[in-house]
C-alpha positions in Angstrom: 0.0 0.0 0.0 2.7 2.3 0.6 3.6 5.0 2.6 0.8 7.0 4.2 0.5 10.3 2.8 1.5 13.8 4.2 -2.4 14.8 4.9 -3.6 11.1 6.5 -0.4 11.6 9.2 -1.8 14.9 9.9 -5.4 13.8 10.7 -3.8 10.9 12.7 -1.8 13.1 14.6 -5.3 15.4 14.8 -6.8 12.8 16.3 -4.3 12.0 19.2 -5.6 14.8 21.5 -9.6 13.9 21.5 -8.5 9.9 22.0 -6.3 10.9 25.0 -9.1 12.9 26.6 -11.7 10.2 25.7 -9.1 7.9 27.5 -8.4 10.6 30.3 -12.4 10.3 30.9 -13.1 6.5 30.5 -9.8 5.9 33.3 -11.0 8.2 35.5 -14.5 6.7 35.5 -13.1 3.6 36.7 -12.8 2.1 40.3 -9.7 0.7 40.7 -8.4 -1.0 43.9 -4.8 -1.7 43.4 -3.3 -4.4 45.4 0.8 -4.9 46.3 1.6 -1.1 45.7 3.1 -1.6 49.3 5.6 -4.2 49.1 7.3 -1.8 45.6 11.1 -1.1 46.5 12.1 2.6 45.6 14.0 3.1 42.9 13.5 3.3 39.6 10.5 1.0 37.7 9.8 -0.6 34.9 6.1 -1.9 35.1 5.5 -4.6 32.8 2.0 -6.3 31.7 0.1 -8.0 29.0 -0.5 -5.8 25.4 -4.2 -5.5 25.9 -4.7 -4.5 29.5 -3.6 -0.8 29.1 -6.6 1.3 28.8 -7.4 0.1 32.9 -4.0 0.6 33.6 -4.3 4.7 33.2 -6.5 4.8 36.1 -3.5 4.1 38.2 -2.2 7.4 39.6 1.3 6.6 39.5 4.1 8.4 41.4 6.2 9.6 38.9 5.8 9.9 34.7 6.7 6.9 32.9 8.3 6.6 29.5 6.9 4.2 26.9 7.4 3.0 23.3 5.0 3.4 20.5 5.3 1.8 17.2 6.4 4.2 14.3 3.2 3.1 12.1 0.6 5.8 11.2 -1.5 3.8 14.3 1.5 4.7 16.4 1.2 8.4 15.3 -2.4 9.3 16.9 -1.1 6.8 19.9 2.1 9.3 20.7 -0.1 12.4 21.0 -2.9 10.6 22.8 -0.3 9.3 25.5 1.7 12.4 25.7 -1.8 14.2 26.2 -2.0 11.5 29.3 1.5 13.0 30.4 3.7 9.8 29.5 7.0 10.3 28.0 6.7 8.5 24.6 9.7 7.6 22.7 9.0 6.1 19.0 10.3 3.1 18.0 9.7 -1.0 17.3 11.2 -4.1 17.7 11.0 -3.9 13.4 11.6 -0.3 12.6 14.5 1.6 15.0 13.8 -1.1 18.0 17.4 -1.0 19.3 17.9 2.8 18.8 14.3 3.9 20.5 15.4 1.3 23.4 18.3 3.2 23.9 16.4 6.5 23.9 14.4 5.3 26.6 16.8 4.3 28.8 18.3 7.8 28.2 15.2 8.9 29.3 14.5 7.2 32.3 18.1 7.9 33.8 18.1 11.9 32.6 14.3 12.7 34.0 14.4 9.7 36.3 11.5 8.1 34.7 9.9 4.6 35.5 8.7 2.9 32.5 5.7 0.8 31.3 6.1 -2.0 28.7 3.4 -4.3 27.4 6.0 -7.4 27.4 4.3 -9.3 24.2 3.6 -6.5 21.6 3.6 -5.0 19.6 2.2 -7.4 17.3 2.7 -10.2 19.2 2.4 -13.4 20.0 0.2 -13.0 22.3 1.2 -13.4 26.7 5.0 -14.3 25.3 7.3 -12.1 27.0 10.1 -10.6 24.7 13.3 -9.2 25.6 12.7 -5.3 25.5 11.6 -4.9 28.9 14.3 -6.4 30.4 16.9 -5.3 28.2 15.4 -2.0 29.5 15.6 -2.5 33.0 19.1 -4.0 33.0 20.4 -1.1 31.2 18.7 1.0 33.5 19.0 0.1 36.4 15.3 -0.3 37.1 13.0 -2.8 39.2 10.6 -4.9 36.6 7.1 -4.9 38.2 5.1 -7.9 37.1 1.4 -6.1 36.7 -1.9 -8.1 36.6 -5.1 -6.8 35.4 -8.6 -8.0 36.4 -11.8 -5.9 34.1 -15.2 -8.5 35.2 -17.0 -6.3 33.1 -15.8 -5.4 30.2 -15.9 -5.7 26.3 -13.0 -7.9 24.5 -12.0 -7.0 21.0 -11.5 -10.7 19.6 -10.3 -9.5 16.2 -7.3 -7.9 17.6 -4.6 -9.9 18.3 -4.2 -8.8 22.0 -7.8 -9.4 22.7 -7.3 -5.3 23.8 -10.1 -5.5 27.1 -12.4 -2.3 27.4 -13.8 -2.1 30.7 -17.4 -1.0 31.3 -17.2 2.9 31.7 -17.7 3.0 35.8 -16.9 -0.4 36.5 -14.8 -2.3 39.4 -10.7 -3.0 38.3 -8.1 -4.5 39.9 -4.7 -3.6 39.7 -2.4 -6.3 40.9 1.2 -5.3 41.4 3.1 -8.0 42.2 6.9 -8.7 43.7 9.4 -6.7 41.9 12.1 -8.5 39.5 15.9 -8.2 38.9 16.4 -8.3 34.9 19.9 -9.4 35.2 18.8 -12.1 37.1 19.2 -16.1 35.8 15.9 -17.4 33.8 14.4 -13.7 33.9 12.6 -13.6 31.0 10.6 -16.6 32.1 10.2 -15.6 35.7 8.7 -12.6 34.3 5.9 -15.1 32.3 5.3 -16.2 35.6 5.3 -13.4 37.6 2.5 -12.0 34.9 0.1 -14.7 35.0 0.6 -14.9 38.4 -0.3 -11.4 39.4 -3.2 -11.4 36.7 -4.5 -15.1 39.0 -4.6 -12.3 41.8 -6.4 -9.9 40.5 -9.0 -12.1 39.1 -9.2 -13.8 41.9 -9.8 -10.2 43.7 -12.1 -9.3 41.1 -14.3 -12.7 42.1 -13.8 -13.9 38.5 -12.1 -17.0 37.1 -8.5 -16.4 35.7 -7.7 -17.2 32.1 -4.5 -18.2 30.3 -2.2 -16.9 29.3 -3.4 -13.2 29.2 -6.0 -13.9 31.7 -8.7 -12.2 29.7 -12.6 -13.2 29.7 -13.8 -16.0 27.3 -16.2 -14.8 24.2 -16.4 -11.4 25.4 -19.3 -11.8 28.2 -19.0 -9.6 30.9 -19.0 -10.8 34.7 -20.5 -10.2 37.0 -19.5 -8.2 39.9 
């Protein structure tokens, strides 16, 4: 199909401001309990979780701005402004177009402004709830805990045709937010200590939640809400 051209970027990047607020408002309209924020160590953090479970995840006031990566596709475009608009630090970049290079940038990033981070361990494309090497690479470089993070939406809407099965919670509806014990990167096996650690904390939060856990993203079957 070719490149996009000049004027389809610029409505893209239009768009980014009205999807952030529209997220802004759906986040905020959630109740979130978050559960293990206590036992965090202090440093620097990169919180890592399932490509899917983000929208929830902006409900979480978190203590300092996080840096993430967005894909440089025209779909990446409308996502930078949107997330900037959210007041995350956005570096552009994929693990198929300037992955190592935007990597790098982060890490920058996170040790110049002393950012945390946020990755979403098996995107961008997938496969879906496998953990790939960015997050840690990440962390190792800078220095950073690697917070497993497990999300738990019993009512919500599930986009099947997406690869992530991307979970939109009810506007106004219970979430749980499951941090669970922090992870060295550097550490022996990390990568899949990190799988884990994932499914793990999503178990909790479903179990929280009062809702049966799934594997290996832990999301709900056929797209029926439960109940609360």
């Amino acid at each position: 199909a070719g490149e996009p051209s000049a004027l389809r970027r610029r409505v893209y990047h239009a768009l980014g401001l009205p999807a952030g607020g529209l997220v802004w408002l759906w986040a905020r309209s959630l109740r979130l309990t978050v559960l293990g924020a206590e036992a965090l160590p202090p440093g620097r953090r990169v919180y890592a979780f399932w490509h899917g479970d983000q929208l929830a995840l902006h409900a979480h006031r978190r203590r300092r701005r996080a840096a993430v990566l967005v894909s440089l596709s025209l779909d990446g475009a409308l996502q930078a402004r949107a997330l900037r608009s959210l007041g995350l630090w956005v570096v552009r970049g994929s693990s198929s177009r300037g992955g190592a290079r935007a990597l790098r940038a982060l890490v920058r990033a996170m040790r110049a402004q002393d950012l945390d981070a946020a990755f979403a361990v098996d995107g961008p494309r997938g496969p879906r709830g496998v953990v790939k090497p960015g997050v840690l690479l990440a962390a190792q470089a800078a220095e950073a805990a690697v917070v497993p993070v497990g999300v738990a939406a019993p009512r919500a809407w599930v986009l099947r045709r997406a690869w992530d099965h991307f979970v939109l919670p009810w506007p106004g509806s219970r979430v749980v937010l499951v941090l669970g014990p922090a992870l060295r990167a550097g550490e022996p096996n990390a990568g899949d200590r990190l799988a884990v650690a994932l499914r793990d904390a999503s178990a909790r939060a479903f179990a929280a939640a009062g809702t049966a856990p799934r594997t290996p993203s832990h999301l709900l079957d056929d797209g029926v809400p439960a109940s609360d």
